[in-house]
C-alpha positions in Angstrom: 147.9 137.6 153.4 151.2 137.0 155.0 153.1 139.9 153.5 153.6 143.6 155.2 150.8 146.0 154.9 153.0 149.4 154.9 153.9 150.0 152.2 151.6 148.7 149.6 153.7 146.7 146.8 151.1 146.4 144.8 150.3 149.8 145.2 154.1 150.7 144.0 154.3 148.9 141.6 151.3 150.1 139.7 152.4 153.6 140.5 155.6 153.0 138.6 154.1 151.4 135.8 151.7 153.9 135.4 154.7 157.1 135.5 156.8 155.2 133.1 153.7 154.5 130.4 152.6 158.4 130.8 156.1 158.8 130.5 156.4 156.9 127.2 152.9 157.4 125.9 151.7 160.3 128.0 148.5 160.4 129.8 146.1 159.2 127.3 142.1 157.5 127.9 142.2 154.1 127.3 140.1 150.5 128.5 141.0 147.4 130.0 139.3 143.5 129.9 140.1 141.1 131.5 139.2 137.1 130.4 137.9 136.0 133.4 135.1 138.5 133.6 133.8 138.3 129.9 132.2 141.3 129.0 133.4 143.8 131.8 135.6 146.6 130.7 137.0 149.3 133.0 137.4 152.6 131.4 140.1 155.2 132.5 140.8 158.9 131.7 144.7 157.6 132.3 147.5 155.4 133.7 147.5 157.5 136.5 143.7 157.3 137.5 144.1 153.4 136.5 147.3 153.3 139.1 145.1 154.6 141.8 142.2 152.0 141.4 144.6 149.1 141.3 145.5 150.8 144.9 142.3 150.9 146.0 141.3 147.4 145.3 144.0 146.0 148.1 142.2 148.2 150.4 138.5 146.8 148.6 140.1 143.7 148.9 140.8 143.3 153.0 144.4 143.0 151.8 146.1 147.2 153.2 144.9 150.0 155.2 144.0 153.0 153.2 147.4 155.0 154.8 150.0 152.1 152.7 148.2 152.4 149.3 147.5 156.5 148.8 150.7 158.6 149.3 152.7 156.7 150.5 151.8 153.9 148.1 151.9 155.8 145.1 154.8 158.4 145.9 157.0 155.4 146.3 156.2 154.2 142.8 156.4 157.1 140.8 159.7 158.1 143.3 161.4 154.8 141.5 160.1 155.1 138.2 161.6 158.5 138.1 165.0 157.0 138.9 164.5 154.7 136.2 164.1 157.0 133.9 166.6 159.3 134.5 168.4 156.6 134.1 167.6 155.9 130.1 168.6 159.6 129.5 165.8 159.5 127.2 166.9 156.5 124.9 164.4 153.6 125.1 165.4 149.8 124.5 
């Protein structure tokens, strides 16, 4: 794709998502479908193990080298979501 490998976006993004719902729901098991793959359900112990298989797949995918989607993916997520929580002060919309 024409988009820059370092630093995976994707990556980020999912990292963030992930440290806000821990930070919300905390780290809890839950499963995932999708509706164009009838029938398959992905299973995770939490939003952080999902976070780090939605990284993995750009590099499944041909799309990023490992190096832009493991620290330096994920720390960049979490390092924002942080800063958008400190930001609530603990009051949620």
């Amino acid at each position: 794709p024409e988009h820059p490998n370092y630093v995976s976006g994707h990556t980020s993004t999912g990292s963030a998502a992930a440290t806000v719902l821990a930070d919300f729901f905390g780290e809890r098991p839950f499963s995932a479908t999708s509706p164009s793959l009838p029938g398959e359900v992905r299973e995770f112990d939490s939003f952080t193990q999902a976070a780090a298989e939605d990284g993995r797949s750009r590099v499944w995918g041909g799309v990023h080298f490992g190096f832009s989607v493991t620290a330096e993916g994920h720390q960049l997520g979490e390092n924002v979501a942080r800063a958008a929580l400190a930001s609530f002060d603990g009051h949620w919309l």
